[in-house]
VOBA-1610 file (N, C-alpha, C; in pm, whole numbers, padded with zeros to 5 digits, always signed):
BEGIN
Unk+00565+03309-01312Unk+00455+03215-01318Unk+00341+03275-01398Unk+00287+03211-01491Unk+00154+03241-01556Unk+00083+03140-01548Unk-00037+03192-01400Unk-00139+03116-01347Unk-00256+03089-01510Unk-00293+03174-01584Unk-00383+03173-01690Unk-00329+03064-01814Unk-00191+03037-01797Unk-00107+02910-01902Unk-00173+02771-01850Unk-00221+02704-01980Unk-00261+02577-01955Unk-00071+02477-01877Unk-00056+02410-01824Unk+00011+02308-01798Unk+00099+02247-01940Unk+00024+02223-02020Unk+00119+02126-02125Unk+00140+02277-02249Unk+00111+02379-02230Unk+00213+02493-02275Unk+00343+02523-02218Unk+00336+02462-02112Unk+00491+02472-02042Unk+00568+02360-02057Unk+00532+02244-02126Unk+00577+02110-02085Unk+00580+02028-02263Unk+00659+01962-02264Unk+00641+01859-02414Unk+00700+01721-02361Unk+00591+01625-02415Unk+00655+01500-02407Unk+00766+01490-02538Unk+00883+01472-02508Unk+00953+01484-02630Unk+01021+01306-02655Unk+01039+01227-02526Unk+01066+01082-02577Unk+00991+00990-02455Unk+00968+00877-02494Unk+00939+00764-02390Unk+00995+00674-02407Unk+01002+00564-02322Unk+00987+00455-02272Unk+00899+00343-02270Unk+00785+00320-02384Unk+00661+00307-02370Unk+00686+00165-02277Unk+00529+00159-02218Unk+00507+00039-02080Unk+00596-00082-02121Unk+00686-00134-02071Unk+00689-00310-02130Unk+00786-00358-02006Unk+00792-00455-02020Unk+00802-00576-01920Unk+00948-00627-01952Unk+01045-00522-01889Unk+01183-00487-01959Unk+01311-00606-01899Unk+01353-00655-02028Unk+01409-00770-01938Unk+01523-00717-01925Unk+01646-00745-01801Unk+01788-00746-01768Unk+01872-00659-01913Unk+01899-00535-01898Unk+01951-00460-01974Unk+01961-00333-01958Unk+01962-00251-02050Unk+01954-00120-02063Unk+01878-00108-02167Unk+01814-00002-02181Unk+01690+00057-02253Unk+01700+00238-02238Unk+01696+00292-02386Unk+01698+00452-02387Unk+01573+00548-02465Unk+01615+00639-02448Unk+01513+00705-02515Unk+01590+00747-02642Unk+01496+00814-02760Unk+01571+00842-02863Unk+01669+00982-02829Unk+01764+01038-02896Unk+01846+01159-02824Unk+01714+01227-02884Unk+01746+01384-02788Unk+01620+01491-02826Unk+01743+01604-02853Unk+01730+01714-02875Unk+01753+01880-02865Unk+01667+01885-02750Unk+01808+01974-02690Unk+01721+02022-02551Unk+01732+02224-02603Unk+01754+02246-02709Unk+01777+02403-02762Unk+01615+02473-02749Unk+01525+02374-02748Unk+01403+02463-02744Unk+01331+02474-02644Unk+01437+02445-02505Unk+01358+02391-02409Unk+01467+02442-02261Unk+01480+02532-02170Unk+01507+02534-02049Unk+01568+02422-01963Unk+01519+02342-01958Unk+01479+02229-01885Unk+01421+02070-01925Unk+01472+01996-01907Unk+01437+01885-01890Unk+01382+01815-01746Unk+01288+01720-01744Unk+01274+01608-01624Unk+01219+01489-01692Unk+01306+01393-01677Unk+01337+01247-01661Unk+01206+01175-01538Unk+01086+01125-01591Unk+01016+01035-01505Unk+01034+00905-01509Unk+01048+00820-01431Unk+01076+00687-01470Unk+00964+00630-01339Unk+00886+00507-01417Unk+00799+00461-01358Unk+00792+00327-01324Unk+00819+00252-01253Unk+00854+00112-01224Unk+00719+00061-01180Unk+00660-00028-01260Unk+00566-00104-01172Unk+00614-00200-01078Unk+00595-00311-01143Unk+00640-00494-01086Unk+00795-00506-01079Unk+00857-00539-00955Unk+01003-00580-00975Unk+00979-00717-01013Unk+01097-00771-01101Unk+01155-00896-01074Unk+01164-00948-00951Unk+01192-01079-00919Unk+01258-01121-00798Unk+01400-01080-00786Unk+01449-00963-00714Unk+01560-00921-00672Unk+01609-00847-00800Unk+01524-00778-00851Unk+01569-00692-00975Unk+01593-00574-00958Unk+01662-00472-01026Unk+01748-00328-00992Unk+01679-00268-01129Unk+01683-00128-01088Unk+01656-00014-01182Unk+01773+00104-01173Unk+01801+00076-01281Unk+01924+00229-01286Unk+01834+00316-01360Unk+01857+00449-01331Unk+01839+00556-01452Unk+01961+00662-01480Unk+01946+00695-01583Unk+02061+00844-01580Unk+02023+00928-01723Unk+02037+01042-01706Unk+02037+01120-01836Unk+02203+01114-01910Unk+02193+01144-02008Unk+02277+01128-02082Unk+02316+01268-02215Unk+02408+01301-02258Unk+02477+01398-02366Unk+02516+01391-02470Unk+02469+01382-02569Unk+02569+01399-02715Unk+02572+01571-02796Unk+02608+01543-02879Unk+02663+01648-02977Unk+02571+01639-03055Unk+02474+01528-03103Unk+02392+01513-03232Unk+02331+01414-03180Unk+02204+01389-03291Unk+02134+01319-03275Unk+02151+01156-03306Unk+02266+01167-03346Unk+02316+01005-03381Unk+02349+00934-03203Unk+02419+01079-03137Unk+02479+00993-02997Unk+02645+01024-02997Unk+02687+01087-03107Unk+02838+01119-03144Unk+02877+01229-02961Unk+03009+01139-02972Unk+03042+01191-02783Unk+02974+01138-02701Unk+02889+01065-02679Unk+02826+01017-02534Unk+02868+01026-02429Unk+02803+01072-02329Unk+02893+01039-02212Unk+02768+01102-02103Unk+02770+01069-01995Unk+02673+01087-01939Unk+02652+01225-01862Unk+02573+01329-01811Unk+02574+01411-01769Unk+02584+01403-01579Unk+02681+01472-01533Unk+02688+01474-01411Unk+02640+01465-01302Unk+02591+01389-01184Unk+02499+01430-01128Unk+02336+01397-01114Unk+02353+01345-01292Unk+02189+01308-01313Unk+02172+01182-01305Unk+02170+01086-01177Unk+02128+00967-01235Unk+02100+00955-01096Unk+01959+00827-01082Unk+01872+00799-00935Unk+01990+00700-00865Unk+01902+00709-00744Unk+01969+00592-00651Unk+01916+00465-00691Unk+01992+00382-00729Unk+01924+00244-00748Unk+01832+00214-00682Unk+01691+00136-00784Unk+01577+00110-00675Unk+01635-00017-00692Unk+01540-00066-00584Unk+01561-00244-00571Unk+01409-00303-00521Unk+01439-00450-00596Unk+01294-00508-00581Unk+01265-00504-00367Unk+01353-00495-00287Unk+01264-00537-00160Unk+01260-00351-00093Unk+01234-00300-00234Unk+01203-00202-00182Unk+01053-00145-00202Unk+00974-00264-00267Unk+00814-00279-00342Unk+00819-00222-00465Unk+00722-00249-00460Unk+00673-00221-00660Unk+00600-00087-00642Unk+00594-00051-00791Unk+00513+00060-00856Unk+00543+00242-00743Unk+00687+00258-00794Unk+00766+00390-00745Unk+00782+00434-00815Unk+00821+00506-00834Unk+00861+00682-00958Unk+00964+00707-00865Unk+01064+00764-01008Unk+01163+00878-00908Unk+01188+00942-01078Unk+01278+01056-01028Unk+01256+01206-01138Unk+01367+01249-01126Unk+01442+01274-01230Unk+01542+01376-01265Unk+01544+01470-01335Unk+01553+01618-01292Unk+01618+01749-01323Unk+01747+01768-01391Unk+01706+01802-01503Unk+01843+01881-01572Unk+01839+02025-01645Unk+01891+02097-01651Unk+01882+02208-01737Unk+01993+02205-01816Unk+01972+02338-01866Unk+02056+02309-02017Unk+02208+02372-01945Unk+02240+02425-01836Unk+02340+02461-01800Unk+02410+02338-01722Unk+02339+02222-01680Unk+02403+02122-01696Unk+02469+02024-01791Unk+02500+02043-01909Unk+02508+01992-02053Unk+02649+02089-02040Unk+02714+02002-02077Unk+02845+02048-02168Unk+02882+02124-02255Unk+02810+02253-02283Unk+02779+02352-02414Unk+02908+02373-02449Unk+03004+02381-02370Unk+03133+02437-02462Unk+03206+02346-02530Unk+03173+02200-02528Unk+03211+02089-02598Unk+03113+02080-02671Unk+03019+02156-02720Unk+02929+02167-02800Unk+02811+02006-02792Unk+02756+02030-02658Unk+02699+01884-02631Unk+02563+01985-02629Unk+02442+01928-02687Unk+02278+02003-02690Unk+02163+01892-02719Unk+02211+01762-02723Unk+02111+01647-02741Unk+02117+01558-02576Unk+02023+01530-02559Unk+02016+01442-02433Unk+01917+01339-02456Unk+01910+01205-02381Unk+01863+01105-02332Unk+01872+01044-02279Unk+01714+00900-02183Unk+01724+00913-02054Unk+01753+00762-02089Unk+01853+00678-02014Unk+01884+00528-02039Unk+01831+00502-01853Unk+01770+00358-01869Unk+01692+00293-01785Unk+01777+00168-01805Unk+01824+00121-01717Unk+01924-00012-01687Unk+01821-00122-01585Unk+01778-00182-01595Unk+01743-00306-01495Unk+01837-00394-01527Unk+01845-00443-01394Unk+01962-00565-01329Unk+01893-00698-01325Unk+01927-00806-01344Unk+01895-00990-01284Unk+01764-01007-01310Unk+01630-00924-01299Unk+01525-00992-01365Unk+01387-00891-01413Unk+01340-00929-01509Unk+01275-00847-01584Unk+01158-00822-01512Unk+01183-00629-01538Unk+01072-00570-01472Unk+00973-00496-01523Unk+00874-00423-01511Unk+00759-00372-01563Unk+00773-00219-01529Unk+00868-00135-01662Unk+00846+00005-01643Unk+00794+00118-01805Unk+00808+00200-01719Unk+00803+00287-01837Unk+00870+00441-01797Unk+00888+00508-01890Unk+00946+00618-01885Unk+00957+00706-01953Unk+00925+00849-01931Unk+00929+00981-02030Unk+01059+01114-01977Unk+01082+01142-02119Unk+01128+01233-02113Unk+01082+01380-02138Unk+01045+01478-02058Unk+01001+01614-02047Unk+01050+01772-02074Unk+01038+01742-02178Unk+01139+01946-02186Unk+00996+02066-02130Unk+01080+02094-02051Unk+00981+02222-01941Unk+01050+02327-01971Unk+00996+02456-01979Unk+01006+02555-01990Unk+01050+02610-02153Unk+00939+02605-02260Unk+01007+02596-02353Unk+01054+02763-02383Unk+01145+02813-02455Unk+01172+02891-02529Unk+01119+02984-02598Unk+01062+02943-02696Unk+00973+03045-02790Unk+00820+03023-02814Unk+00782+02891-02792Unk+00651+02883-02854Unk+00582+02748-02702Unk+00451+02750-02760Unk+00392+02647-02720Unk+00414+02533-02652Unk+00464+02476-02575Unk+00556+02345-02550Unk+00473+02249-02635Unk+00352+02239-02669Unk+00249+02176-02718Unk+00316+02110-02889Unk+00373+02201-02922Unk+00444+02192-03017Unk+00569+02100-03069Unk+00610+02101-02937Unk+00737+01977-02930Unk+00724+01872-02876Unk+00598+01837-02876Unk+00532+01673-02835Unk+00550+01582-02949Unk+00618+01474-02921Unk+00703+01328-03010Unk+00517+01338-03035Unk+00557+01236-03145Unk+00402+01231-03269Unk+00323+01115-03200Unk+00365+01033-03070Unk+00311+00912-03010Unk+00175+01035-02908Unk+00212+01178-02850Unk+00085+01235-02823Unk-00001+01257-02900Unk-00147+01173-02849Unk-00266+01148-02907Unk-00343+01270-02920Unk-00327+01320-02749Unk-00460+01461-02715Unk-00411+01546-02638Unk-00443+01629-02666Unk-00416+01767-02508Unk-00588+01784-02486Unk-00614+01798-02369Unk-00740+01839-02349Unk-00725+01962-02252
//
């Protein structure tokens, strides 16, 4: 632990979800490299359900940044929320890079968000923690405005 490290030196927003009012589908983030980064966590933020609407999440694996091999990573995906379970919940997934398939040469990940029967109000980021060599500050997608 280095108490004297600002917070977003340890942390990069590397994809989102930006806010929208997501109708019946699936919805992803762009693939990232997880090579400069320890760790990943998956936030997913649900405001408003639909009437009787579902939220899937799961992380996901490729080989490249196109998506070549897909297939989902083990383990990583929430318990379905559901609308009569109220609005505006978070839930979070953990992955590290020793969860990834390295010997099938898998090092790109992203987080797919599925809602079911009626369109709901979320958003969602993807987080590489613990970076590697430099700054995490550094591997923030170009949509971060500020670090303060």
């Amino acid at each position: 632990m280095t108490p004297n490290a600002k917070p977003s030196e340890h942390l990069s927003v590397l994809a989102t979800v930006d806010p929208v009012a997501q109708a019946p589908g699936a919805v992803s983030t762009g693939w990232v490299s997880i090579k400069n980064h320890f760790a990943v966590l998956a936030l997913i933020d649900v405001g408003v359900f639909g009437a009787v609407a579902t939220v899937d999440a799961k992380l996901q694996q490729a080989q490249d940044n196109a998506g070549t091999g897909v297939k989902d990573i083990t383990g990583k995906a929430i318990t379905q929320l559901i609308a009569a379970g109220g609005n505006n919940r978070q839930a979070m997934i953990n992955a590290k890079v020793a969860d990834l398939d390295t010997e099938g040469a898998f090092s790109f990940v992203r987080l797919t968000v599925t809602v079911g029967t009626a369109a709901t109000q979320l958003s969602a980021a993807l987080i590489g923690a613990y970076p590697r060599y430099e700054d995490g500050a550094l591997f923030n997608q170009v949509g971060v405005a500020q670090i303060v």
